[in-house]
N, C-alpha and C positions, 0 to 999 in steps of 0.2 A: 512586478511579479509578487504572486502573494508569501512567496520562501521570505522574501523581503526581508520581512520581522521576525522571523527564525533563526537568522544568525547565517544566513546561507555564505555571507563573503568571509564570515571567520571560521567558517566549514570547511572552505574551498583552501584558507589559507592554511587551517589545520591537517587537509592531509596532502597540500604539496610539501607540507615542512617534512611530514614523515620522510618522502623520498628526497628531500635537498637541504634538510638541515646540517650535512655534512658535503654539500656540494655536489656538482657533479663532474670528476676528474677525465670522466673515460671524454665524456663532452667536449667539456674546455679545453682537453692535451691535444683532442684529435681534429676540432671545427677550429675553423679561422670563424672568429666572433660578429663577422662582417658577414658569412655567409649565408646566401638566402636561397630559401626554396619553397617549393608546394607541398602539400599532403592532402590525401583524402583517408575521412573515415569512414570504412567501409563495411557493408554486411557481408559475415562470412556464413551467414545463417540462415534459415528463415523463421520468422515472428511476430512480433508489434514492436514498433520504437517508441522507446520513452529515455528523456533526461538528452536530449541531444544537444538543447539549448543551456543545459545547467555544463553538460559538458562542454561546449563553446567556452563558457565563462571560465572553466579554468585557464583555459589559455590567454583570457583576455586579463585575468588577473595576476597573471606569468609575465605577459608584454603587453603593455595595450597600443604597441604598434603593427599586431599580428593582423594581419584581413582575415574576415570570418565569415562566410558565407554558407548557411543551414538551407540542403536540399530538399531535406524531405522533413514531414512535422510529425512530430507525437501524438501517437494512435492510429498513425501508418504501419499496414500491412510492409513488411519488408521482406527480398528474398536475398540470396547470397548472391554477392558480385554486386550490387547497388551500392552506390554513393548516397553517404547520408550529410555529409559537410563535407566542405575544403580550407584548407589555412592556407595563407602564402604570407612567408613573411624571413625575420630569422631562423635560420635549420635548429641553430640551439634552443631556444624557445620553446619551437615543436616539439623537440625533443625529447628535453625537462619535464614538458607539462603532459606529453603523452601518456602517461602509466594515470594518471590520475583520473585523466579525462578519460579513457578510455574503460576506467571501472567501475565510474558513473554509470557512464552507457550501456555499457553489458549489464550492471547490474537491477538498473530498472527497466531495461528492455526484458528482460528476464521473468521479471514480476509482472508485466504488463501483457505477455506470449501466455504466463498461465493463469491469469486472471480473463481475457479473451478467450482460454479457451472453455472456463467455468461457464461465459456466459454463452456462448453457444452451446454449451450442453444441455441450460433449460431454455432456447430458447422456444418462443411457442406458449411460456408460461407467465402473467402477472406477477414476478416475483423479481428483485434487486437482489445482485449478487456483492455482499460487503467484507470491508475485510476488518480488520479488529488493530488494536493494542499491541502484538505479538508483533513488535518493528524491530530493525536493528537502531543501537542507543546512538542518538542525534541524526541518525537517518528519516524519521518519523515521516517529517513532511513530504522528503522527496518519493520516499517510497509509496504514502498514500498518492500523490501524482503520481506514480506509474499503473497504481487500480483505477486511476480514473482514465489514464489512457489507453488500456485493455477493455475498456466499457464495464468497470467495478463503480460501487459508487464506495464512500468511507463512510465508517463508521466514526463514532466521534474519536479527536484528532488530541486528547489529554482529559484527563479524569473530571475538568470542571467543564467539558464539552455538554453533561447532562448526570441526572441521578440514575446509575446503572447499583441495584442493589443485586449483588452475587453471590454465591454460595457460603462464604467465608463471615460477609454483614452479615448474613439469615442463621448463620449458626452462632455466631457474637452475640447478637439481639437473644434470639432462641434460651442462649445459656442464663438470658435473664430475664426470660420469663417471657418474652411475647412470641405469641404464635404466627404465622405468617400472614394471617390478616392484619393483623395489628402491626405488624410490619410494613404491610403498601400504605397502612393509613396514614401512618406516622410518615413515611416518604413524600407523602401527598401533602400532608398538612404541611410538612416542611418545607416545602417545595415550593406549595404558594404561588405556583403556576410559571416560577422564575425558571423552572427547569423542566424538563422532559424528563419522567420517570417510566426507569423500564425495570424490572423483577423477573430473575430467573429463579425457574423452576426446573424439578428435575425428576416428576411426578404428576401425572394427573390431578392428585387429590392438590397436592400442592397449584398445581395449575387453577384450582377451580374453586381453593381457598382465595388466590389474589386476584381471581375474576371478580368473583366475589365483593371482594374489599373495592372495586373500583379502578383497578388497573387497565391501565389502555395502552401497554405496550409490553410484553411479555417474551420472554427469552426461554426457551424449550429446551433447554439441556442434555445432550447425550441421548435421546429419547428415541426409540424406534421408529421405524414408519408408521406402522398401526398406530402408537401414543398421537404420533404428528397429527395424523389424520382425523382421531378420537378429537384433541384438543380444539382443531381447526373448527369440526364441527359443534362442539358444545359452545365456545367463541360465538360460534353465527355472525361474524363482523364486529361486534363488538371492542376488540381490542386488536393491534395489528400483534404480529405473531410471527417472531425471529427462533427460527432451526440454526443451532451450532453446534459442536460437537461431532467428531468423526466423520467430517464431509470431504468425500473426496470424490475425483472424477467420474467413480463407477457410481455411485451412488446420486450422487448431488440431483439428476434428473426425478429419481425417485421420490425425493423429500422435495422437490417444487412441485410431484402432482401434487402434492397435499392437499396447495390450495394456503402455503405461510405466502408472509408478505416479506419477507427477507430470510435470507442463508448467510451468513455469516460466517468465513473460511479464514482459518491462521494462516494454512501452509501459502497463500495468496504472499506472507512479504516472510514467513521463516523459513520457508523450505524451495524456494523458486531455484530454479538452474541459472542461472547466466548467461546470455545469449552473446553468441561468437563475433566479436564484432574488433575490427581491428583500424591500423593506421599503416598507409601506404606513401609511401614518397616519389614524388614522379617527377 
């Protein structure tokens, strides 16, 4: 699994310690420790599933005597009353590790319901719906797999993913003395072909100083439809051409006629709902 190298098993252990680092009494007083049963995880909702397998893993990381059987995969269409897994094994176990595993799930089925539904709102248009930066802290990886099981693609996954210069570089540089052309070059040369460089702008003129300079991936900031459209076509293919800034459902179809080759959406892993999804004992 590519979480692999991201620390995923001392993820899993960091947040069952939250719920059992003082034990669980209500458990312990009331199950005979010997006692075993079933459970299914189940949709109380409808959306896209994601993280069903990472949520599996808690449990296998709880007991790894527990049976684990994943019914349905990630980037399934799900409705409520569907079985998404089953456990059978000890009831304590299930029990313990429920809250964790189960916040998993909801919470990147979550991201993954409103990332699916970004992308059928352009659908019909050459354009990748991506999501950015704006993750919850050590969530990053899981969350970019749930925009990928919503049919999102990511954007890069940590700041040495590629050279993204943004408004804060361009006003550092600025303050001493280079102008935004001199700014893609300097990216460029720097860059040395090691990296992919992209330049946000937040202005036509800006836009058409770092065309200029040689830019061939260019981020359109905050910018209207009419800029989108204006930049698309001065572009002429030239450089690909990422819309961010204030995209939200009503909108987001507007800014793919454009005619950009990417949208780029925060609220995709900061602002998703969490999708209802629970544990049943049978």
């Amino acid at each position: 699994m590519f979480l692999a190298d991201f620390g995923l098993d001392s993820l899993i252990e960091r947040s069952l310690a939250e719920d059992l680092s003082d034990g669980d009494p209500t458990t312990d007083l009331l199950l005979a420790s010997d006692l075993k049963g079933e459970a299914t995880i189940v949709a109380r909702d409808s959306g896209v599933l994601s993280g069903i397998d990472f949520a599996l893993k808690v449990f296998q990381r709880l007991d790894s005597t527990l049976n684990l059987n994943r019914l349905i995969e990630d980037g399934s269409d799900i409705s409520s009353g569907n079985s998404l897994a089953q456990i059978d094994g000890l009831l304590a176990s299930i029990l313990k590790a429920e809250r964790t595993a189960i916040n998993i799930v909801q919470h990147l089925s979550g991201i993954a319901t409103l990332t699916r539904s970004y992308v059928k709102a352009v659908e019909g248009y050459e354009v990748s719906i991506l999501d950015t930066r704006k993750t919850t802290a050590g969530l990053r990886h899981m969350e970019k797999h749930a925009v990928r099981s919503g049919g999102g693609n990511n954007h890069r996954f940590n700041l040495g993913g590629s050279i993204l210069v943004k408004d804060n570089h361009i006003k550092a540089l600025k303050g001493v003395g280079f102008g935004m052309g001199d700014i893609v070059r300097k990216a460029l040369i720097k860059a040395n072909g090691a990296y992919e460089v992209e330049v946000e702008v937040e202005s036509i003129s800006e836009f058409k100083e770092a065309l200029d300079a040689g830019a061939k991936r260019i981020l359109l900031d905050n910018m209207s439809i009419d800029e989108i459209r204006e930049c698309v076509c001065i572009s002429n293919g030239i450089a690909l051409l990422e819309a961010s800034g204030g995209i939200t459902l009503s909108n987001v179809r507007d800014v793919a006629s454009t005619g950009v080759d990417y949208i780029s959406v925060g609220s995709l892993t900061h602002s998703s709902t969490s999708l209802d999804i629970g544990l049943d004992l049978f």
